[in-house]
VOROMAR-174958 format. One record per residue (C-alpha): residue in one letter; x, y, z. Coordinates in steps of 0.5 Angstrom, whole numbers, padded with zeros to 4 digits, always signed. Layout:
<nodes>
aXYZ;...
</nodes>
This chain:
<nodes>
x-0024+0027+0043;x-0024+0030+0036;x-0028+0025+0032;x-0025+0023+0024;x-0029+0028+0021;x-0025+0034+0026;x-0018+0030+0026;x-0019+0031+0017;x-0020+0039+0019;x-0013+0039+0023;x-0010+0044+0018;x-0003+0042+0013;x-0001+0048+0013;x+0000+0049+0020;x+0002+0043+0021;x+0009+0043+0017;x+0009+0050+0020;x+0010+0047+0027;x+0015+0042+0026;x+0020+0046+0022;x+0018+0046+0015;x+0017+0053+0011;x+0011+0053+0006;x+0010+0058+0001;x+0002+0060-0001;x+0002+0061-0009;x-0006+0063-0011;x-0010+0058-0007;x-0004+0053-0006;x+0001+0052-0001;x+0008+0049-0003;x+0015+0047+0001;x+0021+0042+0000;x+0019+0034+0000;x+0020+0032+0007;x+0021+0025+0005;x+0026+0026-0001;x+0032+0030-0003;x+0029+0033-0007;x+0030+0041-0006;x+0025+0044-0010;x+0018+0046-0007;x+0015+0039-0010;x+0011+0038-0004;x+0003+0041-0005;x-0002+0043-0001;x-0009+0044-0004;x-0015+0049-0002;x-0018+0042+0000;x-0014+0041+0006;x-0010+0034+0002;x-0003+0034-0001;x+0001+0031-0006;x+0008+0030-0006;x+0011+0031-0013;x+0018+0028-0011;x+0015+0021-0008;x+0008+0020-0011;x+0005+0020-0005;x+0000+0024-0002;x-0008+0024+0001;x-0010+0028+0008;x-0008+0030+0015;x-0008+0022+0018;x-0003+0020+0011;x+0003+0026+0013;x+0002+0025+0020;x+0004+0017+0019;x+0008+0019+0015;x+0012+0024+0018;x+0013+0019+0024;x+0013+0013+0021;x+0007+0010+0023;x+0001+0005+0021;x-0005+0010+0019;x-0011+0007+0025;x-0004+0009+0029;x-0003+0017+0026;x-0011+0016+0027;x-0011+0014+0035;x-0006+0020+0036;x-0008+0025+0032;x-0015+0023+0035;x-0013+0022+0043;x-0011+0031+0044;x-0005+0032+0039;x-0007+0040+0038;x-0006+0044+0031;x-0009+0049+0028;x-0015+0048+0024;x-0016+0049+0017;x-0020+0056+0016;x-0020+0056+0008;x-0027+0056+0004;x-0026+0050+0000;x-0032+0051-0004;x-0031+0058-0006;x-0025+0055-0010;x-0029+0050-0012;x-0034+0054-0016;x-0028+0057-0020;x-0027+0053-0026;x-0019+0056-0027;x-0018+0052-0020;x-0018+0046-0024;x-0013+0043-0028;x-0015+0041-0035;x-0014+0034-0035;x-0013+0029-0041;x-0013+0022-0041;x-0008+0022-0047;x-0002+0025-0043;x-0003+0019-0038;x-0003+0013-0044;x+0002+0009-0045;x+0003+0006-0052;x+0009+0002-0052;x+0007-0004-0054;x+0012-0009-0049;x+0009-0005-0042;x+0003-0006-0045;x+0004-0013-0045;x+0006-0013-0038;x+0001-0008-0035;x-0005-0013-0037;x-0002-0019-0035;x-0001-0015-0028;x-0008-0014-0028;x-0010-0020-0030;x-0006-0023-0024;x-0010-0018-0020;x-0016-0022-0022;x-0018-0015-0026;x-0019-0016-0034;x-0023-0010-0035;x-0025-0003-0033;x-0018+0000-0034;x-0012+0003-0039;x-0005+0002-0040;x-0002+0008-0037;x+0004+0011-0035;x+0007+0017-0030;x+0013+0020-0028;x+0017+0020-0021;x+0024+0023-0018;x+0029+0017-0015;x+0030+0019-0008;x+0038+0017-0008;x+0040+0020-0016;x+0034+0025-0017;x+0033+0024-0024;x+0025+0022-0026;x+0024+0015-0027;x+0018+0012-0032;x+0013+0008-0029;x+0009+0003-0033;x+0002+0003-0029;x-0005+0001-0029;x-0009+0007-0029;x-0016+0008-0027;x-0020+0013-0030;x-0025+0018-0026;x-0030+0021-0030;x-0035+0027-0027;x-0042+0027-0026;x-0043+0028-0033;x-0038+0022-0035;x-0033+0026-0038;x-0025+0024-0036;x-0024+0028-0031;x-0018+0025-0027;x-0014+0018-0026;x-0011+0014-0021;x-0005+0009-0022;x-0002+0003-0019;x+0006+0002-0021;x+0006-0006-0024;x+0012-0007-0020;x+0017-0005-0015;x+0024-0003-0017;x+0030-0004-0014;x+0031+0003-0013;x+0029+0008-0007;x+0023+0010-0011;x+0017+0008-0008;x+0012+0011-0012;x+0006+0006-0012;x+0001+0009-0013;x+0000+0016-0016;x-0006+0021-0018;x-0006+0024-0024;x-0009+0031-0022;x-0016+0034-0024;x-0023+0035-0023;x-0024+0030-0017;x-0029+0025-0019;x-0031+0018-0020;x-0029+0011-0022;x-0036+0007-0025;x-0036+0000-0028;x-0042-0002-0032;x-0046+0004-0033;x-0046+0002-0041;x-0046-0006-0040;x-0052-0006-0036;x-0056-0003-0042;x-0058-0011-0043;x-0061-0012-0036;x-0067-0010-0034;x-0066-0004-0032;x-0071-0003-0026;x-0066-0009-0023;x-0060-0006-0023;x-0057-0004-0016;x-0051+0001-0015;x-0044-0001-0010;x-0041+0003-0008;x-0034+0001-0005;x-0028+0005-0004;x-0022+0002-0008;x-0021+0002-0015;x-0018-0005-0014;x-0023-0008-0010;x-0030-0004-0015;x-0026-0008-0021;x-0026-0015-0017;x-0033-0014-0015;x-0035-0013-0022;x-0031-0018-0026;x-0035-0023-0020;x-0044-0019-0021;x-0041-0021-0028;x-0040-0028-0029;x-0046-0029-0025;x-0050-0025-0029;x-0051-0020-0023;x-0054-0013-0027;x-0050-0008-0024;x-0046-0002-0023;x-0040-0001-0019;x-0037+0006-0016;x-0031+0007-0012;x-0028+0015-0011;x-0022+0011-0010;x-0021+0011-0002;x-0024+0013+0004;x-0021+0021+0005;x-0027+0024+0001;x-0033+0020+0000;x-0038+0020-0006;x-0044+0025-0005;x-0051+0024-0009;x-0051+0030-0012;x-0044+0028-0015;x-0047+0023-0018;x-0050+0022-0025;x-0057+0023-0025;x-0059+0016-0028;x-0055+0014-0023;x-0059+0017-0017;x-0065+0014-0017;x-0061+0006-0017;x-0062+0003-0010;x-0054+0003-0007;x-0050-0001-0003;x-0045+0002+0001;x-0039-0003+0002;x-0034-0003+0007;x-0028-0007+0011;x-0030-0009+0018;x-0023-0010+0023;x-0026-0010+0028;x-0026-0003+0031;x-0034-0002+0031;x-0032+0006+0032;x-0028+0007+0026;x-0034+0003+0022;x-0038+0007+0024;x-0035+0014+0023;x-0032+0011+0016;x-0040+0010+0015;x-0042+0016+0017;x-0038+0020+0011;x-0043+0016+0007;x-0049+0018+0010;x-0051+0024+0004;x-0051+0018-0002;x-0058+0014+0002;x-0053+0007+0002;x-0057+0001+0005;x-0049-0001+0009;x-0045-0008+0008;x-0041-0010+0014;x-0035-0013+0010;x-0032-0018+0016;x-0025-0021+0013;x-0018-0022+0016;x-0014-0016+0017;x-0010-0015+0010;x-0016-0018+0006;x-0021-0014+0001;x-0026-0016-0004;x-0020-0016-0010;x-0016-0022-0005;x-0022-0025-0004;x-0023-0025-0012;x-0016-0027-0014;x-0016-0033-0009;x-0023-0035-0012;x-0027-0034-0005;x-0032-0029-0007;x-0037-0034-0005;x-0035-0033+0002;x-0039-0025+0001;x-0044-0027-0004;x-0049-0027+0001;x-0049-0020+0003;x-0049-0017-0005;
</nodes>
């Protein structure tokens, strides 16, 4: 049986191939029509990184994302069928030769994804303080194509900014503030740049003793805020760090020298499959972390512990 690391080497590319649909290669990308919408432009990306990102939907992420999407299942459920003899060509592209060249990135400017009409405004940060999240975001905004007319549609969002090792806005990730009625169910959305990290309280724990300070590493935006918001109001010298999910996991050599030499705490959702635990505790093993096994009910995370004011339930463990 593959393990989670070769089941994310299965290839995008030869994956649409197989079940019909044409993919176009332009420089180190590939491109092919949505095969969630009715959109016909070549709106739906493959990246030299093996990830994709679909234009015309909003949505986007790795092999174990499209296969469950693609058949209508839960990710653990794509992940148990990929993994138990589903054979597909594996992804032959070096990623790192295309890394090195600064013109495969995107310039990214934050400016382009914030939003500045007052009355959206307004309404993102009462969403977020409704997440139990008062700090570490910006009122942002981006685009999407409604399935049934075609046409774009705004989306007011709360938008994490990524920054690189230097600490310079690199890229974002929003969450959508509402659903809308129509067949647009863009919640999140990834605003493309440089890959990089989400960081809360680099400048805030200038106050503390710094010899105290411990750096979280946690895999949520969302949940990095919550736990954040809470190490604040006790008082808790820290820094919190999230890559924004669990496909490409932090490396130390990514992280900001100042940041290195902190003692980390790796944070991570237990729902009882002790072999996905530990394969997701694996993707970690390069950032020297002292792991957390976050035991929870299925569907809750540390941002619902926090909005319901149960975070003393983990505290313990911080």
């Amino acid at each position: 049986m593959a393990d989670l690391g070769e089941i994310k080497d299965i290839s995008i590319v030869n994956y649409l191939n197989e079940i019909g649909i044409e993919t176009r290669k332009e420089g180190p990308r590939y491109f092919c029509s949505s095969p969630f919408s009715s959109d016909r432009n070549w709106s739906f990306c493959v990246y030299p990184g093996n990830t994709y990102f679909d234009w015309s939907t909003g949505h986007g992420g790795n092999i174990i994302n499209l296969h469950g999407r693609i058949r209508g299942i839960s990710t653990s459920d794509a992940y148990k069928e990929l993994k138990d003899g589903i054979s597909h060509e594996k992804y032959k592209a070096n990623y790192k030769q295309f890394k090195e060249k600064e013109e495969f990135w995107e310039e990214f400017s934050v400016d382009k994804y914030t939003n500045t009409r007052p009355e959206e405004i307004l309404a993102i940060k009462s969403y977020a303080e409704g997440r139990g999240i008062t700090d570490g975001y910006k009122p942002g905004v981006f685009f999407s194509r409604v399935r049934d007319t075609n046409k774009w549609k705004r989306n007011p969002a709360i938008m994490f900014v990524h920054v690189d090792k230097n600490l310079k806005p690199c890229g974002a990730k929003f969450r959508k503030i509402k659903q809308s009625e129509d067949n647009d169910q863009s919640v999140r959305f990834s605003a493309r740049g440089r890959l990089g990290l989400y960081i809360l309280g680099l400048e805030r724990t200038t106050v503390f003793d710094q010899t105290m300070n411990v750096l979280y590493v946690v895999e949520s935006e969302s949940s990095a805020n919550s736990l954040w918001e809470h190490l604040k109001t006790i008082q808790r010298p820290a820094i919190v760090l999230s890559r924004g999910g669990v496909s490409s996991p932090p490396k130390l050599s990514e992280l900001p020298e100042s940041l290195r030499r902190l003692p980390k705490k790796l944070i991570i959702d237990y729902d009882g499959s002790e072999e996905l635990y530990q394969q997701r505790l694996g993707l970690y093993r390069d950032l020297g972390a002292d792991p957390i096994k976050l035991l929870l009910p299925k569907g809750e995370d540390i941002n619902s512990l926090y909005v319901k004011k149960q975070m003393y339930l983990i505290e313990h463990l911080l």
